[in-house]
PARO-363018 format. One record per residue: residue number from 1; chain; x, y, z of N, C-alpha, C, O in turn. Coordinates in pm, 1 decimal. Layout:
<nodes>
k: NUM, c: A, n_xx: X, n_yy: Y, n_zz: Z, ca_xx: X, ca_yy: Y, ca_zz: Z, c_xx: X, c_yy: Y, c_zz: Z, o_xx: X, o_yy: Y, o_zz: Z .
...
</nodes>
This chain:
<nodes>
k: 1, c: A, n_xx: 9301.3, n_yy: 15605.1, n_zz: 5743.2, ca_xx: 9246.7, ca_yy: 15669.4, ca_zz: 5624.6, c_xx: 9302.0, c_yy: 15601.9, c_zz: 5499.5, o_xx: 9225.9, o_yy: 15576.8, o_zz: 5406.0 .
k: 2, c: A, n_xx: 9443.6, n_yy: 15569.0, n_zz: 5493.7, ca_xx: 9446.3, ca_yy: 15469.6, ca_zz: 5409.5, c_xx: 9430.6, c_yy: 15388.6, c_zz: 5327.4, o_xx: 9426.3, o_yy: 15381.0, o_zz: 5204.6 .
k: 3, c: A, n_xx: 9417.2, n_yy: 15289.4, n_zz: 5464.1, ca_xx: 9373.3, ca_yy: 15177.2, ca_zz: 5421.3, c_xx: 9197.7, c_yy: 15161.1, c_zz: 5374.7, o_xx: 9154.5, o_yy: 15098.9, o_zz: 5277.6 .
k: 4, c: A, n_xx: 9132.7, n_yy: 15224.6, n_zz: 5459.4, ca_xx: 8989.4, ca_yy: 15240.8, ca_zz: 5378.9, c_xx: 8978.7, c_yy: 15325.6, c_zz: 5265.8, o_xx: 8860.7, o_yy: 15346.0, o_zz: 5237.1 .
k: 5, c: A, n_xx: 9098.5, n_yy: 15408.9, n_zz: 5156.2, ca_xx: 9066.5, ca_yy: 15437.8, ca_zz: 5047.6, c_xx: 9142.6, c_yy: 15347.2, c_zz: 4979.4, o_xx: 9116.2, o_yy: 15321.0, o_zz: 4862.1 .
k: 6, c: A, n_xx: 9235.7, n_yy: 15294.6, n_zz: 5038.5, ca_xx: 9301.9, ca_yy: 15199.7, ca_zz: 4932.4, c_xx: 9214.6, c_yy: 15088.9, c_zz: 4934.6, o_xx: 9282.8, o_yy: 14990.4, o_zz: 4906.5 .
k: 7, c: A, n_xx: 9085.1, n_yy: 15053.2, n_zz: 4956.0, ca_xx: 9029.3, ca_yy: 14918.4, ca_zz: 5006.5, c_xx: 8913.2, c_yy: 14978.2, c_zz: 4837.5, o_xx: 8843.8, o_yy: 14899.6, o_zz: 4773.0 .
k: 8, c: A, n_xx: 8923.1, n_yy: 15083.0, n_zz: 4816.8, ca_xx: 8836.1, ca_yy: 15192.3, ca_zz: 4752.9, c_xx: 8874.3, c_yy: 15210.3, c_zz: 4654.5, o_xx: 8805.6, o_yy: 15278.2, o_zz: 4578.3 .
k: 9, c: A, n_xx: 9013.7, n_yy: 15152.8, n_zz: 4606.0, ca_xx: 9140.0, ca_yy: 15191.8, ca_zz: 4476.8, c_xx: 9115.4, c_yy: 15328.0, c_zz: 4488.9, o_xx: 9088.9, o_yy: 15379.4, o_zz: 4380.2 .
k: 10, c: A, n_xx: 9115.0, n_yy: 15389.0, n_zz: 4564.6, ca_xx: 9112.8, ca_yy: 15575.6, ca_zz: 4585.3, c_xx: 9275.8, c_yy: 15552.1, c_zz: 4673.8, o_xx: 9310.0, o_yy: 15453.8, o_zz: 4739.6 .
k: 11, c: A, n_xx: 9354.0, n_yy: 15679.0, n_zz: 4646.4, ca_xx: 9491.3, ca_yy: 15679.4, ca_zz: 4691.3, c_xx: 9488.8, c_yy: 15830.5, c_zz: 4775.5, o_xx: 9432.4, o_yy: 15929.9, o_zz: 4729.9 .
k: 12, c: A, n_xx: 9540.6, n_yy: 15828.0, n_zz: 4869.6, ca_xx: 9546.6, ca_yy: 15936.2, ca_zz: 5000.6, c_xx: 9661.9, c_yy: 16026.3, c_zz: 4949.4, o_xx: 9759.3, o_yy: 15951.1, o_zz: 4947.2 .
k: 13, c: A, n_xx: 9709.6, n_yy: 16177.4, n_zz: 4897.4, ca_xx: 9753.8, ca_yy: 16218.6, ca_zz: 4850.8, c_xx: 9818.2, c_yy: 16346.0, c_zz: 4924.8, o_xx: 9729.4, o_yy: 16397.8, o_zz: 4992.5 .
k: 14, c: A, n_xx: 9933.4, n_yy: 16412.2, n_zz: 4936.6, ca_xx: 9935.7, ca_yy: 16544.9, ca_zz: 5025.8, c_xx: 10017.5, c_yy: 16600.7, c_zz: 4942.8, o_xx: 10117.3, o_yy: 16535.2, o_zz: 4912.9 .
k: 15, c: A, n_xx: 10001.3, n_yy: 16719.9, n_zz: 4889.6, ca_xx: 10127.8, ca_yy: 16765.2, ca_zz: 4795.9, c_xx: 10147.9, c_yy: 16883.1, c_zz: 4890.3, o_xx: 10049.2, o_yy: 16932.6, o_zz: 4944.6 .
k: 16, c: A, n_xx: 10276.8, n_yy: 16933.3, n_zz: 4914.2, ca_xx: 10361.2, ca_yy: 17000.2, ca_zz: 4968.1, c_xx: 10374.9, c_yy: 17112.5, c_zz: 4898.1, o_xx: 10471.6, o_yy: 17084.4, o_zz: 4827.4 .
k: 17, c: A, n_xx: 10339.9, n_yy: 17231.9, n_zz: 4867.5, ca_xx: 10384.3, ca_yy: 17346.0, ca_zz: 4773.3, c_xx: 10438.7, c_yy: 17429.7, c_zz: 4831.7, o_xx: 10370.3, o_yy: 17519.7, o_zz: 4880.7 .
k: 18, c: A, n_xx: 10549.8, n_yy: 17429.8, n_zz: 4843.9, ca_xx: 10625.5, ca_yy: 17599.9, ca_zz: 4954.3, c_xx: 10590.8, c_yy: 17714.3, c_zz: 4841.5, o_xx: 10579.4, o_yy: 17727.5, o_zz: 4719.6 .
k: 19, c: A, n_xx: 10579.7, n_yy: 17803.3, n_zz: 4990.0, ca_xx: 10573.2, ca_yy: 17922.6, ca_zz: 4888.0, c_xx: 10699.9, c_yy: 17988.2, c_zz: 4850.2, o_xx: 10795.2, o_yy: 18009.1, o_zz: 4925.2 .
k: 20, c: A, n_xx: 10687.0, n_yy: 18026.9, n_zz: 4689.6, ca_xx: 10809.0, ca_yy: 18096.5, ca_zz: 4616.1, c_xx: 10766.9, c_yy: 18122.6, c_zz: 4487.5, o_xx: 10650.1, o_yy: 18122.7, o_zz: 4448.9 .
k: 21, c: A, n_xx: 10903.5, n_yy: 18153.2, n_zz: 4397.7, ca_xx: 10903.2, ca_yy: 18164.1, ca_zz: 4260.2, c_xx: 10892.7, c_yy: 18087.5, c_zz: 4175.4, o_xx: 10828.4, o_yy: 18098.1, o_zz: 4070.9 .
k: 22, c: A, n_xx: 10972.6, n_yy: 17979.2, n_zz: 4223.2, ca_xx: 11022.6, ca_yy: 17845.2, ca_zz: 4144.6, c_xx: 10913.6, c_yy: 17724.6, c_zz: 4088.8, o_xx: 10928.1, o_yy: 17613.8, o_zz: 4140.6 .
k: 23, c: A, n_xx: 10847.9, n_yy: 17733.9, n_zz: 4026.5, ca_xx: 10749.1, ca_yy: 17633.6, ca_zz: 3973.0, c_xx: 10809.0, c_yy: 17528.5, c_zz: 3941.9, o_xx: 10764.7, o_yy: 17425.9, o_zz: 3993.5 .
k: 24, c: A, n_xx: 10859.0, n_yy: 17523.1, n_zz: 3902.9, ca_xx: 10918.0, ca_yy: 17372.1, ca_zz: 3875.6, c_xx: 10873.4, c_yy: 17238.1, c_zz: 3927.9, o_xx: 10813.5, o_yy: 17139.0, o_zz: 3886.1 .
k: 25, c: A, n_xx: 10941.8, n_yy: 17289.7, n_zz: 4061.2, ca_xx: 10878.5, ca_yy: 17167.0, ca_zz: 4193.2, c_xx: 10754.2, c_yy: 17100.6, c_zz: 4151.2, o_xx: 10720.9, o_yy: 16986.9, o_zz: 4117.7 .
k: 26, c: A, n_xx: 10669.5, n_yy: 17275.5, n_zz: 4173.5, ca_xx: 10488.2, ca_yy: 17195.3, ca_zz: 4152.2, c_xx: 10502.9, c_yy: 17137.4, c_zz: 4041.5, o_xx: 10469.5, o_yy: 17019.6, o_zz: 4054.7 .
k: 27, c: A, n_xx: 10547.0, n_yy: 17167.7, n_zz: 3904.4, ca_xx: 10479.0, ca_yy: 17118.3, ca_zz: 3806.2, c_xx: 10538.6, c_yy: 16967.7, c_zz: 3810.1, o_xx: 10473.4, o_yy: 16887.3, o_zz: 3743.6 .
k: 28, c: A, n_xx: 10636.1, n_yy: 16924.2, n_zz: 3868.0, ca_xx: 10663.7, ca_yy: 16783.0, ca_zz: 3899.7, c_xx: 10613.6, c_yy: 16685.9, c_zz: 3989.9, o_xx: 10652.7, o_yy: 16569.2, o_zz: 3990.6 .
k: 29, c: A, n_xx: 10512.3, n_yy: 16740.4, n_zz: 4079.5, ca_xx: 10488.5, ca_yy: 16681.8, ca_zz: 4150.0, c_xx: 10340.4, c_yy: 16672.5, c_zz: 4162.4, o_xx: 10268.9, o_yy: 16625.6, o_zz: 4250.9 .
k: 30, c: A, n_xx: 10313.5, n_yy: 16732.8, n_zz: 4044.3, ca_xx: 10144.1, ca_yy: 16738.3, ca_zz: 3997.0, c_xx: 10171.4, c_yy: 16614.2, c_zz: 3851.5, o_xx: 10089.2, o_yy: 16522.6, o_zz: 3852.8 .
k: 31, c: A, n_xx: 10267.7, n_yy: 16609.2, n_zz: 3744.5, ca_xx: 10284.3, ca_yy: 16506.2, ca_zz: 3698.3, c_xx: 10292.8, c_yy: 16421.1, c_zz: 3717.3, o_xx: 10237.4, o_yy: 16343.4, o_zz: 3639.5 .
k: 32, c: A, n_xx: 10358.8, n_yy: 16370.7, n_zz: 3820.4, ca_xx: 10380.6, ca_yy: 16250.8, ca_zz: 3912.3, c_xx: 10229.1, c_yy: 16189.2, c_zz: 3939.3, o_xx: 10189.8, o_yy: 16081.2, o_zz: 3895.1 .
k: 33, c: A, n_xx: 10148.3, n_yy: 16285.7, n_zz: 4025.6, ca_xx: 10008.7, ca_yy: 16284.5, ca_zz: 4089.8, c_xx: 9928.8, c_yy: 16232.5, c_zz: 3975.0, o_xx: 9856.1, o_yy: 16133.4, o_zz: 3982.4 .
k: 34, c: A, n_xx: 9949.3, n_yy: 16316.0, n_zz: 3852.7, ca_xx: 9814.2, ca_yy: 16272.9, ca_zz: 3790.0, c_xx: 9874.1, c_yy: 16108.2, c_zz: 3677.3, o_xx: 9797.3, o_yy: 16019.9, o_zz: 3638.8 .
k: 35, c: A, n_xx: 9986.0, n_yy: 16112.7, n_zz: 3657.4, ca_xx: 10084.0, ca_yy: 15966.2, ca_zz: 3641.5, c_xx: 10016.1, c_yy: 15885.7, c_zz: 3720.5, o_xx: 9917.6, o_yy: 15836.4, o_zz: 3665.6 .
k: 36, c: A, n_xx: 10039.7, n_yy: 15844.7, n_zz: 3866.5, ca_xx: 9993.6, ca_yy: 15749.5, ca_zz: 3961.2, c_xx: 9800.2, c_yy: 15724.6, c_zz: 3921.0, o_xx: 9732.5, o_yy: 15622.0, o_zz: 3914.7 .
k: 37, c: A, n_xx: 9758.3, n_yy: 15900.9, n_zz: 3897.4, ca_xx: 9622.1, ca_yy: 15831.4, ca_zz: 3871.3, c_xx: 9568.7, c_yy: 15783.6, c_zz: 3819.9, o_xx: 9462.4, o_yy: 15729.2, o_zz: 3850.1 .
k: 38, c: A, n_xx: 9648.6, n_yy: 15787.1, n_zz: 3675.8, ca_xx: 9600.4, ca_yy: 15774.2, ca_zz: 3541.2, c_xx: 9599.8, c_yy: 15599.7, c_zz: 3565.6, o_xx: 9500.3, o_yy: 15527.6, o_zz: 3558.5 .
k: 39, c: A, n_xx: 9764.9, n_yy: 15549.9, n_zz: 3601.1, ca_xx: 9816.9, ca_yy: 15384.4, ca_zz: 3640.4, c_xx: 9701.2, c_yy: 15349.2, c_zz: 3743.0, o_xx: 9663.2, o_yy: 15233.0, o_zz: 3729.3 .
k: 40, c: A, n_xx: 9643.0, n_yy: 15412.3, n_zz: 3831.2, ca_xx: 9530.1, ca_yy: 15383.0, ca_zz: 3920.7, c_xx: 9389.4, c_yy: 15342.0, c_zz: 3864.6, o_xx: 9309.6, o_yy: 15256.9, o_zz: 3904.0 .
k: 41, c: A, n_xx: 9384.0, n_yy: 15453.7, n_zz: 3732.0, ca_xx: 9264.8, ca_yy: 15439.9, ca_zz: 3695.2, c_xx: 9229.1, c_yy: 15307.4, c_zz: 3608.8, o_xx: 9119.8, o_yy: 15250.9, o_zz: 3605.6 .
k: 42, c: A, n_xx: 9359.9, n_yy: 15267.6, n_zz: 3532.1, ca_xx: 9351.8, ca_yy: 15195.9, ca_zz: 3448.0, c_xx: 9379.0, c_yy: 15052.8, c_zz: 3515.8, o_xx: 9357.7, o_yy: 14951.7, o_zz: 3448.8 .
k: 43, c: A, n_xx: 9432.2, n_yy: 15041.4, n_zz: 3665.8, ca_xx: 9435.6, ca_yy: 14895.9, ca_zz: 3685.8, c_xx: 9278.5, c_yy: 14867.5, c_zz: 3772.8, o_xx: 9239.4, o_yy: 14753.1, o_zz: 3796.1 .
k: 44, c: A, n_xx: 9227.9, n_yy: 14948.3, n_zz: 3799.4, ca_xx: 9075.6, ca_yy: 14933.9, ca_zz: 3861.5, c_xx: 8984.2, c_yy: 14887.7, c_zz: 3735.2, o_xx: 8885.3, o_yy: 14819.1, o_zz: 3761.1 .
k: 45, c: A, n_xx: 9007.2, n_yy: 14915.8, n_zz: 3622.7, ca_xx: 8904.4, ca_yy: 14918.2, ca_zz: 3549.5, c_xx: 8934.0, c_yy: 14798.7, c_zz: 3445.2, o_xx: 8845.6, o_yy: 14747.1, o_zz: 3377.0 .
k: 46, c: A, n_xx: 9112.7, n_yy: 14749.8, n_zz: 3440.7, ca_xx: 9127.3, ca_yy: 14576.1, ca_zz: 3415.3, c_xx: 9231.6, c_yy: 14530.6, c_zz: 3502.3, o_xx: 9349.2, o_yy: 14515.8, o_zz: 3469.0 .
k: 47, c: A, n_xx: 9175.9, n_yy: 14506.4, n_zz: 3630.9, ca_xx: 9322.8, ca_yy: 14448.9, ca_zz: 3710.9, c_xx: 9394.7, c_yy: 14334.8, c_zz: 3706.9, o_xx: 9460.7, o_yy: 14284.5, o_zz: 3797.9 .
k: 48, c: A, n_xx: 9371.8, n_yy: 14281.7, n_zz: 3552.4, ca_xx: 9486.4, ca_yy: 14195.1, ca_zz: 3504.0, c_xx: 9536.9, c_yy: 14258.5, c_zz: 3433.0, o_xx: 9552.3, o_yy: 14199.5, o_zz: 3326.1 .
k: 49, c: A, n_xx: 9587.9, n_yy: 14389.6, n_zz: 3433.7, ca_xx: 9658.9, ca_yy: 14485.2, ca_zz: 3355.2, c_xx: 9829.9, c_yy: 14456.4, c_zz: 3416.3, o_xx: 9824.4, o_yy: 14410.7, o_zz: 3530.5 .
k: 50, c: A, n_xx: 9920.7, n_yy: 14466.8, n_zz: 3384.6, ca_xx: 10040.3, ca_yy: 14486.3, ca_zz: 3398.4, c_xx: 10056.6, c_yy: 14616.7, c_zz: 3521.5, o_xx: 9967.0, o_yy: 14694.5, o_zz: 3553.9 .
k: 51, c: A, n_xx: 10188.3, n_yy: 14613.0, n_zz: 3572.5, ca_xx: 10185.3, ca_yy: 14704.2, ca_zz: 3668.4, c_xx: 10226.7, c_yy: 14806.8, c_zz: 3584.4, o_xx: 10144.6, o_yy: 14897.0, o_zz: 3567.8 .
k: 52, c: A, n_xx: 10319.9, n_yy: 14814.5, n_zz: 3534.6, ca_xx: 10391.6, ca_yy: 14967.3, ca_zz: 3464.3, c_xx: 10335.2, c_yy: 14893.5, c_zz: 3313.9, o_xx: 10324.7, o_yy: 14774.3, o_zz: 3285.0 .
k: 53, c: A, n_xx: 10312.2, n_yy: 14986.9, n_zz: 3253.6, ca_xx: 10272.0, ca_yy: 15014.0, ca_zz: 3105.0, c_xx: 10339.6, c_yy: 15088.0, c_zz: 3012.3, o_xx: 10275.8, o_yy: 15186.5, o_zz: 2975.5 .
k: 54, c: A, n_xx: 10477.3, n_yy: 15070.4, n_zz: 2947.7, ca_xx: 10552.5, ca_yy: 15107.6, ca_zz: 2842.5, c_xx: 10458.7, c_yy: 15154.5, c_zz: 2757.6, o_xx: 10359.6, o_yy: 15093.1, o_zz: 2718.0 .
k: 55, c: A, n_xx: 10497.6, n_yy: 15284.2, n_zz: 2725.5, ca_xx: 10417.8, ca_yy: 15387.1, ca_zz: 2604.0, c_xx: 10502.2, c_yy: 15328.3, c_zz: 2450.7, o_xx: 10624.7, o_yy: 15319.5, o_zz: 2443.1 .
k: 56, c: A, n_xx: 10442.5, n_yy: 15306.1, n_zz: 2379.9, ca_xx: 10560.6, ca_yy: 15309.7, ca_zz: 2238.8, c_xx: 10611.0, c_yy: 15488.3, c_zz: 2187.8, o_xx: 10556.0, o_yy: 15588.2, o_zz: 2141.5 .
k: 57, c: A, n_xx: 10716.6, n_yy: 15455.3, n_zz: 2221.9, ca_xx: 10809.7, ca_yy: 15588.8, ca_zz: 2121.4, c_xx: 10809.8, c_yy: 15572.6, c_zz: 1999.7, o_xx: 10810.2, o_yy: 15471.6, o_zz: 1929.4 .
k: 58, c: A, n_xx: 10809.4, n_yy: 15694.3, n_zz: 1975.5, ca_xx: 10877.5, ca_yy: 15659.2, ca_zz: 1808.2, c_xx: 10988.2, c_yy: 15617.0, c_zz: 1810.5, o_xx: 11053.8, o_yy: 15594.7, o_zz: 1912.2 .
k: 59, c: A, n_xx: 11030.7, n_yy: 15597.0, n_zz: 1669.8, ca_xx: 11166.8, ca_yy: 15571.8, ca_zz: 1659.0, c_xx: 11208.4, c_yy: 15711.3, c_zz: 1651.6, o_xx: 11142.7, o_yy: 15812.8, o_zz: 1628.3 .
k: 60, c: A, n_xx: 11343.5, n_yy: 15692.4, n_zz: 1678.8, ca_xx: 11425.1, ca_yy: 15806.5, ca_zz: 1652.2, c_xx: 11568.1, c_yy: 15783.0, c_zz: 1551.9, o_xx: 11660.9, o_yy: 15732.2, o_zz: 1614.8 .
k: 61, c: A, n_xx: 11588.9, n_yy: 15804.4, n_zz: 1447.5, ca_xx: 11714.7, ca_yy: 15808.3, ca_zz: 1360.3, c_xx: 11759.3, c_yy: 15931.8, c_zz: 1324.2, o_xx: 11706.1, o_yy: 16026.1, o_zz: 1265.7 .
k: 62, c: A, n_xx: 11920.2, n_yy: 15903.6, n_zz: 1393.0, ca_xx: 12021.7, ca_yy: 16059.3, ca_zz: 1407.5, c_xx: 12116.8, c_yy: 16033.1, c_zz: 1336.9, o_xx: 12193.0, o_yy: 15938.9, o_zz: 1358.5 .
k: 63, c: A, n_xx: 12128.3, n_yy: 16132.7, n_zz: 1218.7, ca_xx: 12267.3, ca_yy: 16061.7, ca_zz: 1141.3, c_xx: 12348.2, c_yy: 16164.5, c_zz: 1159.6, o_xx: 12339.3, o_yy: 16277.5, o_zz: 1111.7 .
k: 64, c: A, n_xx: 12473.2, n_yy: 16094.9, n_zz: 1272.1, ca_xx: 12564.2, ca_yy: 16183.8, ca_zz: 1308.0, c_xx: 12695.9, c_yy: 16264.1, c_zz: 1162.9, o_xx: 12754.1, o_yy: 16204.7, o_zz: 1072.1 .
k: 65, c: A, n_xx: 12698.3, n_yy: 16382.9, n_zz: 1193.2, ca_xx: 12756.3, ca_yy: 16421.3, ca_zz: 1109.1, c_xx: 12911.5, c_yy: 16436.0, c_zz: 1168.2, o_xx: 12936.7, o_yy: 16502.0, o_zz: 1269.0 .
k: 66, c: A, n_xx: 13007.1, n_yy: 16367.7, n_zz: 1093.8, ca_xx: 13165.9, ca_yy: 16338.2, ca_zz: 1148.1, c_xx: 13241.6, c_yy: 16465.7, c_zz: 1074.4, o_xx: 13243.6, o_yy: 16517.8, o_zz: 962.9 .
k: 67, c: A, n_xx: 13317.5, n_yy: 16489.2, n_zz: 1235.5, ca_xx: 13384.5, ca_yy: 16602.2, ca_zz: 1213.6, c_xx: 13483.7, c_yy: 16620.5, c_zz: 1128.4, o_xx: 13573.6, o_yy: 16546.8, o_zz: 1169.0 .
k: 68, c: A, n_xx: 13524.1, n_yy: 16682.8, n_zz: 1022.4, ca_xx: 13662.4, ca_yy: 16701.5, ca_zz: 951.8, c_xx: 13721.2, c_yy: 16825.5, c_zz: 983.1, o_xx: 13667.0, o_yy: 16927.3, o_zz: 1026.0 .
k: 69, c: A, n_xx: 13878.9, n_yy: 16796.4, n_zz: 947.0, ca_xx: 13926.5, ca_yy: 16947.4, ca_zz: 988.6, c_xx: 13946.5, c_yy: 16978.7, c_zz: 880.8, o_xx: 14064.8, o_yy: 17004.4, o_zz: 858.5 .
k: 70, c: A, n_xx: 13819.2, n_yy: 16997.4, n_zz: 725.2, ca_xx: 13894.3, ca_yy: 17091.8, ca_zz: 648.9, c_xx: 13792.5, c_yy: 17225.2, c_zz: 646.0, o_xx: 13826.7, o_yy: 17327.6, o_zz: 587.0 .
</nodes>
């Protein structure tokens, strides 16, 4: 099954959800899922694309404030 969806750029998927309280899990492992698809979708559609694709951050500037003891 696989290999005939990977022949398909379609990816074979099983997510595991125990039952409980704790969401967490799922919501990490549904990010992950739709992550891989998004990188799936976008190397099918230019597969001279790069494998991983760096997002630009902003910058971030923290101006630490130094402790005094008065």
């Amino acid at each position: 099954v696989k290999d005939i969806l990977s022949a398909n750029y379609k990816i074979h998927t099983l997510l595991k959800i125990d039952e409980g309280t704790n969401l967490g899990a799922v919501t990490i492992r549904l990010r992950s899922l739709q992550s891989v698809m998004e990188r799936s979708l976008r190397r099918h559609h230019n597969p001279e694309a790069p494998e991983v694709v760096e997002e630009q951050l902003p910058t971030y500037d923290y101006n630490r404030v130094v402790f005094t003891e008065e």
